[in-house]
C-alpha positions as a LaTeX table, in Angstrom:
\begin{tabular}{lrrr}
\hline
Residue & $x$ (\AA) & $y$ (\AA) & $z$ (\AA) \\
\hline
Unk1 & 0.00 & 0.00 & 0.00 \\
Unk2 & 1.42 & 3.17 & $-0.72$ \\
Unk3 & 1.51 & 6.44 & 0.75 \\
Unk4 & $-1.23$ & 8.16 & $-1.29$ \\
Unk5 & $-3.51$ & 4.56 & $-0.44$ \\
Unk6 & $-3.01$ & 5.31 & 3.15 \\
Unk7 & $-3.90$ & 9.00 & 3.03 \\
Unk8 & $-6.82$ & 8.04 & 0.77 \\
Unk9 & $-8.20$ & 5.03 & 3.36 \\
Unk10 & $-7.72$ & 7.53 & 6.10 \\
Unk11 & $-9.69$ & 10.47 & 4.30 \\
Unk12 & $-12.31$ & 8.08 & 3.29 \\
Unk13 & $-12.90$ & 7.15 & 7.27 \\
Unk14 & $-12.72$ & 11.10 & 8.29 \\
Unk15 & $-15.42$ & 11.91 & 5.48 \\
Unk16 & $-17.92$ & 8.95 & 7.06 \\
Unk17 & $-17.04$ & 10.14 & 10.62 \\
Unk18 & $-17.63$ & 13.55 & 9.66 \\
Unk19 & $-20.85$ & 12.65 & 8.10 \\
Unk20 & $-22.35$ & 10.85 & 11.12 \\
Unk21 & $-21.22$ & 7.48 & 10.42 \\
Unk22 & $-21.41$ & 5.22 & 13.84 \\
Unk23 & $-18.58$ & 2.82 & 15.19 \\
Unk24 & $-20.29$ & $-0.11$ & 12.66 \\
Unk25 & $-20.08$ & 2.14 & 9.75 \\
Unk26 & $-16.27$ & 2.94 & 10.20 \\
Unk27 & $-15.50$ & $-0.28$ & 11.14 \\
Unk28 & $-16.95$ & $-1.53$ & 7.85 \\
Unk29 & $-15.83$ & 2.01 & 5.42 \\
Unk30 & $-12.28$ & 0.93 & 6.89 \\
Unk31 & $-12.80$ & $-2.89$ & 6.10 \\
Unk32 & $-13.97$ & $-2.58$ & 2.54 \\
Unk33 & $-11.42$ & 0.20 & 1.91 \\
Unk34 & $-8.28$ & $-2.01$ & 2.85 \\
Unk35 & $-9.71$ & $-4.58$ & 0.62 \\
Unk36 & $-10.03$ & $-2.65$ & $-2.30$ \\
Unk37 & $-6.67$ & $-1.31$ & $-1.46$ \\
Unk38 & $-4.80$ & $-4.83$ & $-1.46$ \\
Unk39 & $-5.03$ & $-6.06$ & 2.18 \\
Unk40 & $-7.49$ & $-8.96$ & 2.10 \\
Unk41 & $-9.08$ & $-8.45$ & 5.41 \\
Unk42 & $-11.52$ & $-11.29$ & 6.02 \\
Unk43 & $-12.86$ & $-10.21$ & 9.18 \\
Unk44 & $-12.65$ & $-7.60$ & 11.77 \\
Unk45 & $-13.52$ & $-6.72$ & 15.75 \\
Unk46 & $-13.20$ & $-3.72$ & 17.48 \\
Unk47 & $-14.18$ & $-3.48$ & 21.32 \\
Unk48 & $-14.42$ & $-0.18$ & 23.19 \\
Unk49 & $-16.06$ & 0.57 & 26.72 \\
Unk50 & $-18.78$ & 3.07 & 26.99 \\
Unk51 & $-20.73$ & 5.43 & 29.63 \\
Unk52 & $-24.03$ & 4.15 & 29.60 \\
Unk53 & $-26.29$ & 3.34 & 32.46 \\
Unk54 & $-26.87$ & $-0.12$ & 31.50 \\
Unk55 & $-23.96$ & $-1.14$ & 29.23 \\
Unk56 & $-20.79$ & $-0.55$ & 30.23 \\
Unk57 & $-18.74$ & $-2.40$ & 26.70 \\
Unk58 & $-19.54$ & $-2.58$ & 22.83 \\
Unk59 & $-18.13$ & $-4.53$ & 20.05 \\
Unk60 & $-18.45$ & $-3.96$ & 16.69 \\
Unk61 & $-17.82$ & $-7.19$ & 13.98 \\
Unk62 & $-17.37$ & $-6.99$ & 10.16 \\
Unk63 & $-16.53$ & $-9.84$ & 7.97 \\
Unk64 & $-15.95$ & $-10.12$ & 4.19 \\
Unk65 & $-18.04$ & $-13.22$ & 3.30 \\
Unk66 & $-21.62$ & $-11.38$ & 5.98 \\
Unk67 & $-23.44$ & $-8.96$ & 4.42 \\
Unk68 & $-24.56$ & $-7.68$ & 7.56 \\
Unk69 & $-22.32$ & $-6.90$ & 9.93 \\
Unk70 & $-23.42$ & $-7.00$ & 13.81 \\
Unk71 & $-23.04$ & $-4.76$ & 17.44 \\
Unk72 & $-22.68$ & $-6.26$ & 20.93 \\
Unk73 & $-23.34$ & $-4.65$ & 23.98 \\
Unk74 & $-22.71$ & $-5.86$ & 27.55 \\
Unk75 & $-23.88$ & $-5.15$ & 30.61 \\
Unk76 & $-21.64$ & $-4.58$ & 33.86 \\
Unk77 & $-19.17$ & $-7.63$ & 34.71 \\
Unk78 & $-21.02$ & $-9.96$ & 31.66 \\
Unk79 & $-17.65$ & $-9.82$ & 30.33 \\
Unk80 & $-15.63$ & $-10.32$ & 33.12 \\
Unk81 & $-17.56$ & $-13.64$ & 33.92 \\
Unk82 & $-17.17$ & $-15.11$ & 30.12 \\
Unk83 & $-14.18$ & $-18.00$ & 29.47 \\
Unk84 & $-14.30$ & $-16.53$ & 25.79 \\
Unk85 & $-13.70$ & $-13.11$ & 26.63 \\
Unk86 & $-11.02$ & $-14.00$ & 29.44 \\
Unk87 & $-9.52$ & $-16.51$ & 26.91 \\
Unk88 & $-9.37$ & $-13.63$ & 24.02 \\
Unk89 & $-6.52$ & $-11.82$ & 22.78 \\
Unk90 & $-8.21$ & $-8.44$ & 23.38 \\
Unk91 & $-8.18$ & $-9.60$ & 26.86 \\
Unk92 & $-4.27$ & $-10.55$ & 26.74 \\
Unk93 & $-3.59$ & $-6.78$ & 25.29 \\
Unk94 & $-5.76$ & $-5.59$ & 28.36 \\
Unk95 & $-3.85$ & $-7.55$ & 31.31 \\
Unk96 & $-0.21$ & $-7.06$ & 29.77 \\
Unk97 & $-0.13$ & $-3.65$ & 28.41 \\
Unk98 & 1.29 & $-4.83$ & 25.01 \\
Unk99 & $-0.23$ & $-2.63$ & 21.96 \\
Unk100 & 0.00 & $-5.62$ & 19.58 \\
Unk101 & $-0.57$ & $-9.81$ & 19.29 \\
Unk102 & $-0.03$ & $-11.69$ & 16.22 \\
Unk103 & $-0.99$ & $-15.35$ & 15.21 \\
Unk104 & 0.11 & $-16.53$ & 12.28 \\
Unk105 & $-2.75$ & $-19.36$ & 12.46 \\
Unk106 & $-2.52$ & $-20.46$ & 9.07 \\
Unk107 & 1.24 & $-21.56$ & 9.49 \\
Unk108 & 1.75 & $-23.62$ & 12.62 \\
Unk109 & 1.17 & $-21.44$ & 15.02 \\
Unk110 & $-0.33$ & $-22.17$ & 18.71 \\
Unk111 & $-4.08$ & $-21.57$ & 18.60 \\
Unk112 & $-4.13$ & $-20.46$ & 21.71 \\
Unk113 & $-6.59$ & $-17.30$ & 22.12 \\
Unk114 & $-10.63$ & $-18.20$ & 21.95 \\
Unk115 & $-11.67$ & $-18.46$ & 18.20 \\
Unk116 & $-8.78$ & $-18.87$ & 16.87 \\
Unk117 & $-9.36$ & $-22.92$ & 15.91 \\
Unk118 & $-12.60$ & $-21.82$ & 14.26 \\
Unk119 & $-11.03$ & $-19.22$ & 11.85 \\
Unk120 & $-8.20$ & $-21.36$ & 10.87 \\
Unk121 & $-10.79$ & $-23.61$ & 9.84 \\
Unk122 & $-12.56$ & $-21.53$ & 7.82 \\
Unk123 & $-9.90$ & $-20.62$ & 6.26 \\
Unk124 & $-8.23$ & $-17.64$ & 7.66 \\
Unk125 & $-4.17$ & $-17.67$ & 7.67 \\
Unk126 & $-3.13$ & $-14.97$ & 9.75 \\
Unk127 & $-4.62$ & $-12.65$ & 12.94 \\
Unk128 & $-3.36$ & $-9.26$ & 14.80 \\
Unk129 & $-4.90$ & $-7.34$ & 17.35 \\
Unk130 & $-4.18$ & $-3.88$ & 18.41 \\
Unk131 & $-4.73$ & $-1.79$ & 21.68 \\
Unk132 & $-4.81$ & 1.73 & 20.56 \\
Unk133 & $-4.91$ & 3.05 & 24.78 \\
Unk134 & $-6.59$ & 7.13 & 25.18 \\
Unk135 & $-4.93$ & 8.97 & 28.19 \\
Unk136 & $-6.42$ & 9.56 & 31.28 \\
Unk137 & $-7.22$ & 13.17 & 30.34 \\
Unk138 & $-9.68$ & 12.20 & 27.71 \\
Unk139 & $-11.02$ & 8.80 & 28.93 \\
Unk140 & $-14.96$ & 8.56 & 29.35 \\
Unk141 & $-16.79$ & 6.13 & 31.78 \\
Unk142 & $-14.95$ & 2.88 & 30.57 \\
Unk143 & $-13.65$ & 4.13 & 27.31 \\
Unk144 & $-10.23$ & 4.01 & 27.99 \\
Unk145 & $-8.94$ & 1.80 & 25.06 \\
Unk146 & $-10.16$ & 0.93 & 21.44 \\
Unk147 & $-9.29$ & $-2.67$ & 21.25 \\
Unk148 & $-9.14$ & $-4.29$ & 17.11 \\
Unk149 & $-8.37$ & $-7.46$ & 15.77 \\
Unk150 & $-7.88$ & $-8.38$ & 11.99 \\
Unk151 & $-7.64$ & $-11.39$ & 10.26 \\
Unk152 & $-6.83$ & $-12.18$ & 6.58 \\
Unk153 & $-7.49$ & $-15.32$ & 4.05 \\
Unk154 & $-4.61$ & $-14.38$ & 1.58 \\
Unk155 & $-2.73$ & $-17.39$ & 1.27 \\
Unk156 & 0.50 & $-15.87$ & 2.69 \\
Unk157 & $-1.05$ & $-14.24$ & 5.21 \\
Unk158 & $-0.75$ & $-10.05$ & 6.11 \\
Unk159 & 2.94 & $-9.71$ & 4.36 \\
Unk160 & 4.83 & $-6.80$ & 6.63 \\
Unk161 & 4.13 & $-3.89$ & 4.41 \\
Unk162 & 0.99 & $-4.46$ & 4.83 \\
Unk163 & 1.23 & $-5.30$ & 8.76 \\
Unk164 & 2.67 & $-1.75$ & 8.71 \\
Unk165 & $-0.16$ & $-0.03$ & 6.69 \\
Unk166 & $-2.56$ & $-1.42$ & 9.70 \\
Unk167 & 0.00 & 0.22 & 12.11 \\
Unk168 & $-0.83$ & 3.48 & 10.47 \\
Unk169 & $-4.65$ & 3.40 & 9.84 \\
Unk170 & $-5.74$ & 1.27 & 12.70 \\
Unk171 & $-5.06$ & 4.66 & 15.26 \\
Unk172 & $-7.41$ & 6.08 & 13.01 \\
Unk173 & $-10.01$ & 4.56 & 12.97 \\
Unk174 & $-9.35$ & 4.19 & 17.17 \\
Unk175 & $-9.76$ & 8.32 & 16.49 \\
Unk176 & $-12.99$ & 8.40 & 14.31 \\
Unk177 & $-14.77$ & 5.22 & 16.48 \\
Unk178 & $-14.17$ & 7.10 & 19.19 \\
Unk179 & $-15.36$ & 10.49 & 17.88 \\
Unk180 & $-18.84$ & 8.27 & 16.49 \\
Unk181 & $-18.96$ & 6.80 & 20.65 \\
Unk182 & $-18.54$ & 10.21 & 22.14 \\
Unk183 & $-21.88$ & 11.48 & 20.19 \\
Unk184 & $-23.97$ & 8.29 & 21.34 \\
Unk185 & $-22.77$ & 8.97 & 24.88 \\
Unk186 & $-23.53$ & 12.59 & 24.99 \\
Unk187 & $-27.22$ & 11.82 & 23.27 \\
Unk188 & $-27.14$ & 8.69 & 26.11 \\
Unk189 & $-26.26$ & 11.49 & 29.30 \\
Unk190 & $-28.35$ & 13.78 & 28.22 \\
Unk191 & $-31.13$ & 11.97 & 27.80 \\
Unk192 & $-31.12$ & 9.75 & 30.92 \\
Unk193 & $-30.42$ & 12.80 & 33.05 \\
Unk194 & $-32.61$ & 15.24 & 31.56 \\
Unk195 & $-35.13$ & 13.24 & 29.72 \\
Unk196 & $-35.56$ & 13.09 & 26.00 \\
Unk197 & $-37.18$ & 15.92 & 25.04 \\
Unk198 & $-35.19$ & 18.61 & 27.11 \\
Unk199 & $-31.83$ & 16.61 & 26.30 \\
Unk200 & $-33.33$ & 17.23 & 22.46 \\
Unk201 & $-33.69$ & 20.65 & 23.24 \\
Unk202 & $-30.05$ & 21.18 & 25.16 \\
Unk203 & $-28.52$ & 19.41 & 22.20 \\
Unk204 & $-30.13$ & 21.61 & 19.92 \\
Unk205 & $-28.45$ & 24.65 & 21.13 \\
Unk206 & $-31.35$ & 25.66 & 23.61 \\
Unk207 & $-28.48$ & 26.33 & 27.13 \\
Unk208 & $-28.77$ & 30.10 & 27.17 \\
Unk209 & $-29.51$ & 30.75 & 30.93 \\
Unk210 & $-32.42$ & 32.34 & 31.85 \\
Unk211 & $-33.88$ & 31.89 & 28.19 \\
Unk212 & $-37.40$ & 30.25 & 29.06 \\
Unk213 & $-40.63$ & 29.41 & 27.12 \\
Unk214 & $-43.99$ & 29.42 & 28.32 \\
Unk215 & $-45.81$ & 26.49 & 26.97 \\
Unk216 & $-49.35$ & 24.85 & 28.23 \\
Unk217 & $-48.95$ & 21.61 & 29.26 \\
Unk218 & $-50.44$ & 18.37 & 31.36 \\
Unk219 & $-47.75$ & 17.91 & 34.62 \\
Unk220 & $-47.17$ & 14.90 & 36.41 \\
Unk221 & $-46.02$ & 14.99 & 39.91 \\
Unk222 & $-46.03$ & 11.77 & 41.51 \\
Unk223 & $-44.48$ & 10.33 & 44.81 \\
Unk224 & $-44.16$ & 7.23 & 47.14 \\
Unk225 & $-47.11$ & 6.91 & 49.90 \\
Unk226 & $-44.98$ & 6.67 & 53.24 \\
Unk227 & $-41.10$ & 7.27 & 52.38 \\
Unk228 & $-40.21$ & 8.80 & 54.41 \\
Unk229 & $-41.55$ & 6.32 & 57.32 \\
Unk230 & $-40.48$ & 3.52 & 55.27 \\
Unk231 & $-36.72$ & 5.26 & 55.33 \\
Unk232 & $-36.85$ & 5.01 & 58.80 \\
Unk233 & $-37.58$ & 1.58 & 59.39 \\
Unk234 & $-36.15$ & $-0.08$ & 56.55 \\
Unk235 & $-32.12$ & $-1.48$ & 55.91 \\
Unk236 & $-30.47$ & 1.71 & 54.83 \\
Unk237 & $-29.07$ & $-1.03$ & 52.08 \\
Unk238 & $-33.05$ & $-1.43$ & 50.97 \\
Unk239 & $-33.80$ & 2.30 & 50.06 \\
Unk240 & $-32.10$ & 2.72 & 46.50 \\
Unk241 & $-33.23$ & $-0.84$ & 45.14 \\
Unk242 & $-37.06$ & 1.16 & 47.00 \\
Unk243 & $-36.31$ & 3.90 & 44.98 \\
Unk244 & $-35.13$ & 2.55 & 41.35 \\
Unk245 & $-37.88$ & $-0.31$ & 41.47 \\
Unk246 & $-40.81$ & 2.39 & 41.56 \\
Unk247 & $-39.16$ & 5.08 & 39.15 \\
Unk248 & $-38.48$ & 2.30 & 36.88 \\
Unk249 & $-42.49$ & 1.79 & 36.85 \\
Unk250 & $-43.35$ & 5.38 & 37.03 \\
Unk251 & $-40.69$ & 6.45 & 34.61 \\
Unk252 & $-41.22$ & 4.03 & 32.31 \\
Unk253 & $-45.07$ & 4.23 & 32.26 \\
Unk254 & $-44.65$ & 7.98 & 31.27 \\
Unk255 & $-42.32$ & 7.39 & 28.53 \\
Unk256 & $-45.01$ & 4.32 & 27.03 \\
Unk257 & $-47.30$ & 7.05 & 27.00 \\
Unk258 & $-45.31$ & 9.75 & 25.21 \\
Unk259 & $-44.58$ & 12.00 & 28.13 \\
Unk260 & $-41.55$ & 13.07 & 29.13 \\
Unk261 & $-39.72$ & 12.89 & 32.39 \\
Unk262 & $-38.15$ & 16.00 & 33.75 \\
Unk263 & $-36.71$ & 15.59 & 37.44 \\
Unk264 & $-36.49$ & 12.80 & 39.90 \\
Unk265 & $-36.83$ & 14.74 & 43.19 \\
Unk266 & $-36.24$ & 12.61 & 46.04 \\
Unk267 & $-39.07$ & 10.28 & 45.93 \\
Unk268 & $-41.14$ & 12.30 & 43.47 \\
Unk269 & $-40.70$ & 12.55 & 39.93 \\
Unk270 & $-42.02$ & 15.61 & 37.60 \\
Unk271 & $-42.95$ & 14.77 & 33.96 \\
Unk272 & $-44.62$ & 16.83 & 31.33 \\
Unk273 & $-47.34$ & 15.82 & 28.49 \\
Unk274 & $-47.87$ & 18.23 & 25.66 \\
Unk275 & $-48.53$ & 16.27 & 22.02 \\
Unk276 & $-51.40$ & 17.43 & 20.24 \\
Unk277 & $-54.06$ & 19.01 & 21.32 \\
Unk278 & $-54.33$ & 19.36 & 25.26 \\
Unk279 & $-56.81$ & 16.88 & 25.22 \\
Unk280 & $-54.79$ & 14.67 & 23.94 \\
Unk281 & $-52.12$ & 15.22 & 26.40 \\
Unk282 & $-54.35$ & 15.01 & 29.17 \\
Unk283 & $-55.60$ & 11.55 & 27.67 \\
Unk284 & $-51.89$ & 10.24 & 27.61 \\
Unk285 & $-50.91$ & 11.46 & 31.14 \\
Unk286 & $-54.20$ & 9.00 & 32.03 \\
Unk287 & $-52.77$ & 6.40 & 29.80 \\
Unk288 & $-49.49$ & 6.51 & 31.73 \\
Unk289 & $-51.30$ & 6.39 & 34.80 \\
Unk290 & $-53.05$ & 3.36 & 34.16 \\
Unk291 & $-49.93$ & 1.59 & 32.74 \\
Unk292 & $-48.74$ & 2.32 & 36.26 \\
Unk293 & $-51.39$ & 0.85 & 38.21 \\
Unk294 & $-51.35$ & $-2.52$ & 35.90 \\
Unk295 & $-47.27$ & $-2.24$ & 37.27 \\
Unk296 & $-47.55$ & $-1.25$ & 40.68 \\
Unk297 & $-48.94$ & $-5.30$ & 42.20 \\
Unk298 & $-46.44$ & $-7.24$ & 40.10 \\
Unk299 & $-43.83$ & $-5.50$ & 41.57 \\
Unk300 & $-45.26$ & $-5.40$ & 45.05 \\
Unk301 & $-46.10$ & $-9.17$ & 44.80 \\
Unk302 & $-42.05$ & $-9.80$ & 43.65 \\
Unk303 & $-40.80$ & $-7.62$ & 46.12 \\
Unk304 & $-42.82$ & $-9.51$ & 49.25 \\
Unk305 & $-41.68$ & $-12.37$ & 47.83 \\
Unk306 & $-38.20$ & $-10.83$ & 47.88 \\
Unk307 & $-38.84$ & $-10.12$ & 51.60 \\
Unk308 & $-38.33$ & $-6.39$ & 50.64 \\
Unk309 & $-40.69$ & $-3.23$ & 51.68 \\
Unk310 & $-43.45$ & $-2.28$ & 49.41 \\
Unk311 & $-45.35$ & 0.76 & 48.79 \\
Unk312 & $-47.65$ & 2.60 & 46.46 \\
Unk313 & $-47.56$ & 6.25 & 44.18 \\
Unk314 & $-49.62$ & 8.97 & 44.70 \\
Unk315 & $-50.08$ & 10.96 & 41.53 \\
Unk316 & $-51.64$ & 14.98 & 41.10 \\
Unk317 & $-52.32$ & 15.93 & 37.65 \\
Unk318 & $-52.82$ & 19.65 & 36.12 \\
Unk319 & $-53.14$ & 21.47 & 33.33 \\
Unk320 & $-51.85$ & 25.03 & 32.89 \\
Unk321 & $-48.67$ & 27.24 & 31.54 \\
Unk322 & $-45.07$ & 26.34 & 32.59 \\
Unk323 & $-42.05$ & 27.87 & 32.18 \\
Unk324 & $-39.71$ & 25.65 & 30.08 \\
Unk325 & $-36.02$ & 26.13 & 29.99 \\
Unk326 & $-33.00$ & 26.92 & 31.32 \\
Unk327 & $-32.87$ & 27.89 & 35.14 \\
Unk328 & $-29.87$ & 28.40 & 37.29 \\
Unk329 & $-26.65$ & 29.72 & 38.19 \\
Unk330 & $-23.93$ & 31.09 & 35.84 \\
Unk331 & $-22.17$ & 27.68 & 36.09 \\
Unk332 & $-25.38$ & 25.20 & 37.13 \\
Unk333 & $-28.42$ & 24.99 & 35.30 \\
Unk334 & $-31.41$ & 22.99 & 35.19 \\
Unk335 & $-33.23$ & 22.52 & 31.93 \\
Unk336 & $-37.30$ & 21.98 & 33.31 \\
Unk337 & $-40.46$ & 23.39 & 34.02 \\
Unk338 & $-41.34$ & 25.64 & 36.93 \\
Unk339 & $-44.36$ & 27.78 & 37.36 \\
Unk340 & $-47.62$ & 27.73 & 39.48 \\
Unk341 & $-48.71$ & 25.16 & 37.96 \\
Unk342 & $-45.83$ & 22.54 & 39.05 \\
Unk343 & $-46.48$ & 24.14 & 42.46 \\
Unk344 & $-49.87$ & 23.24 & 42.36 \\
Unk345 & $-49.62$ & 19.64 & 41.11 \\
Unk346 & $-46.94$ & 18.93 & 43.63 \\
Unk347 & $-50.26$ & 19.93 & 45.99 \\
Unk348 & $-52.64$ & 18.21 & 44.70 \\
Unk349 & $-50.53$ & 14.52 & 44.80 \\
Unk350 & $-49.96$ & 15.58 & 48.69 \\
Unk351 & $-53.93$ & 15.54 & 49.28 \\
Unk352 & $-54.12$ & 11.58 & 47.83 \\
Unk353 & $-53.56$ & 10.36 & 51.16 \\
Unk354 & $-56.18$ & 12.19 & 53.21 \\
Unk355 & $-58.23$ & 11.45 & 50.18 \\
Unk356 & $-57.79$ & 7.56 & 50.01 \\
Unk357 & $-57.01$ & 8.51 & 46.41 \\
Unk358 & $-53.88$ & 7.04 & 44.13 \\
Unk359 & $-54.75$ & 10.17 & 42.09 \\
Unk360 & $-56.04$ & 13.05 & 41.95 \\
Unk361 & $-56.84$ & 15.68 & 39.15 \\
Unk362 & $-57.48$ & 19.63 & 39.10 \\
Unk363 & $-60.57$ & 21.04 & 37.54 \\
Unk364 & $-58.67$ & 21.84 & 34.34 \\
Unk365 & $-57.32$ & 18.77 & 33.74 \\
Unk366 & $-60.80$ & 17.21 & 33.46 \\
Unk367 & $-62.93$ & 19.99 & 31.67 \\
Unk368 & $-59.89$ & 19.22 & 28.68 \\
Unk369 & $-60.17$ & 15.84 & 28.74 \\
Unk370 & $-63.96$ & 16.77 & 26.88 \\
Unk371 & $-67.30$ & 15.41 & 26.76 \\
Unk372 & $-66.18$ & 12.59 & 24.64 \\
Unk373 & $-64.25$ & 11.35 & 27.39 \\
Unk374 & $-64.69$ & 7.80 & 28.54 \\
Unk375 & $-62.98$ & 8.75 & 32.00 \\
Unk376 & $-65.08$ & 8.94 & 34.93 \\
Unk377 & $-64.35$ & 11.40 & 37.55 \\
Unk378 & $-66.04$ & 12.52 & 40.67 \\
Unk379 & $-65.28$ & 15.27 & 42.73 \\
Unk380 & $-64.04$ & 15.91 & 45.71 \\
Unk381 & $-64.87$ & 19.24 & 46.68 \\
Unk382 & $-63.06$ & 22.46 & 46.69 \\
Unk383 & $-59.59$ & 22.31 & 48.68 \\
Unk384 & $-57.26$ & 25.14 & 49.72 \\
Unk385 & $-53.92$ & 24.30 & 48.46 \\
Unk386 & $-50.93$ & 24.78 & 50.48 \\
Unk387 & $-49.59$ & 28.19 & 49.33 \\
Unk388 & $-52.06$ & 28.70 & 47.07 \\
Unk389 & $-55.06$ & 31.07 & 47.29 \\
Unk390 & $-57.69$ & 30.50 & 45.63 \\
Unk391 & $-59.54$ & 26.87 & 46.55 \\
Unk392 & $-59.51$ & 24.61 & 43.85 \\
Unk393 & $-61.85$ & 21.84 & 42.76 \\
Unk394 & $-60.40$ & 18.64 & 43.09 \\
Unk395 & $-61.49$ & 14.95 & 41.05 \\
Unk396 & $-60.63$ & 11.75 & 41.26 \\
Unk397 & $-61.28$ & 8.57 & 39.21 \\
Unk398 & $-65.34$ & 7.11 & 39.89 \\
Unk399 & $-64.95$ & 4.10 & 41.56 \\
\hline
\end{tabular}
């Protein structure tokens, strides 16, 4: 390969990066580009650790015969546990330090990283894998190394000029995959931390402080009936599992129903509904609720089987304008809703208890959910709201 190949292999993987391309794209731009350029790749890995909250390593794999080429992800310690993986060269690279391993496995030599029998005997000759190692300045969660391997089925196997072409281009395409994982992770961050439609916002440009839109929409404040008493007499050990079983079903019943989650406060959690009309958000905060209440026994029957404390969510619901945007400090800000009408929901899921109510909805939330509504409600009177002046009308669901 000569020096104008290599420049042209490496522009061809900056163009894709710079286009968008993810970690399988590059992986398979750089593949097919060697090929055409003389090295007869037959198949290709590259492993790189993420920041995710679930997955904490991906692998990409290409290979020459496979039209379509596949991603792995793995959860926390899945690899750690696996003979393959602890059997693999990548893992060698990772417990010595070395940058590179060869096997020539077409010519004698010991087979003695996992898979290495089953591409000799599908005809592969040769095999090389690279640790291309970031430094601690830039590493991210557990991307701290972009780990490659490379086989070929020329009959000679890789010859050394082109052993030293892979030398060259391999650190790029470490560069560009990591580039491609860097954009996942900051889409991944912001949207587990700020939910997806703020994080679409933030990553849209919208971080101005103090720069605010007033929008009408259905809020959700929910909470746990008894935490705090249930803090006090439970295993300190027990309160985080509490807390991530229930947001899981809360959190995940608003995002079936297309709202969006916008703080986890404590025990509560605040989450907006505004598509369509605001009937039709009202109608989808009540589908979320409803997918919570089908949740809320399975996981109480698991967890007293689990010998574990169980509870239930209280839930206010409101309709009104919200301030939407950016809030805070200088160097701190919050990207959420605030307004009377959070205030006031907050409230109203406080009264559920004296109420003997999982939920309870203002006045406005009901007149917009319109005639044509199949929802029962019945009220409950007119109730003075904590900070709030005027009394409000209060409804919940007719039993």
């Amino acid at each position: 390969m000569t020096d104008a190949i290599i420049v042209n292999v490496g522009s061809l993987l900056a163009r894709r990066a710079l286009a968008g391309g993810n970690e399988l794209d590059l992986l398979a731009v750089f593949c097919e580009s060697c090929r055409q350029n003389g090295i007869l790749l037959g198949r290709a890995v590259a492993f790189m650790g993420t920041l995710h909250p679930i997955y904490e390593e991906r692998a990409f794999r290409w290979d020459w015969k496979e039209p379509v080429e596949s991603i792995s992800e793995y959860e926390a310690d899945q690899l750690l546990s696996a003979d393959s993986w602890r059997r693999s060269a990548l893992f060698h690279l990772a417990q010595t330090g070395d940058t590179e391993v060869r096997r020539r496995i077409g010519f004698g030599d010991r087979l003695d990283f996992s898979g290495l029998e089953a591409l000799a005997a599908s005809g592969h000759t040769d095999f090389i894998a690279f640790a291309c190692r970031f430094g601690k300045d830039v590493v991210v969660g557990d991307m701290n190394c972009f780990y490659s391997y490379f086989t070929t089925v020329a009959p000679n196997g890789f010859s050394e000029a082109e052993l030293a072409d892979l030398r060259i281009l391999v650190p790029q395409l470490a560069l560009a995959s990591r580039a491609a994982a860097l954009t996942g992770i900051t889409r991944t961050v912001a949207s587990v931390y700020l939910g997806e439609d703020a994080a679409r916002e933030v990553l849209n440009g919208e971080i101005v402080r103090g720069h605010a839109s007033r929008i009408d929409a259905v809020v959700w404040y929910s909470d746990l009936e008894g935490f705090t008493r249930l803090s006090d007499i439970s295993d300190p050990d027990e309160i985080i599992p509490l807390l991530n079983d229930y947001s899981d079903a809360v959190i995940s019943s608003v995002h079936e129903a297309d709202g969006n989650v916008l703080k986890l406060i404590g025990d509560g959690t605040l989450a907006i509904f505004r598509a369509g009309t605001v009937g039709d958000a009202c109608r989808s905060a009540l589908k979320a609720y409803y997918r919570l209440r089908s949740k809320i026994p399975v996981l109480n029957a698991r967890r007293q089987i689990e010998g574990r404390p169980v509870t239930d969510v209280y839930l206010g619901l409101h309709l009104g304008e919200v301030f939407y945007g950016n809030i805070g400090s200088r160097d701190r800000l919050d990207f959420t809703v605030v307004g009377r009408t959070v205030n006031e929901a907050a409230r109203i899921a406080g009264l559920c208890h004296e109420h003997s109510a999982n939920m309870l909805m203002s006045s406005k939330f009901v007149t917009a959910l319109g005639r044509d509504s199949t929802i029962e409600t019945a009220s409950i009177g007119r109730h003075v709201l904590r900070g709030v002046t005027k009394p409000m009308e209060l409804f919940a669901l007719a039993s």
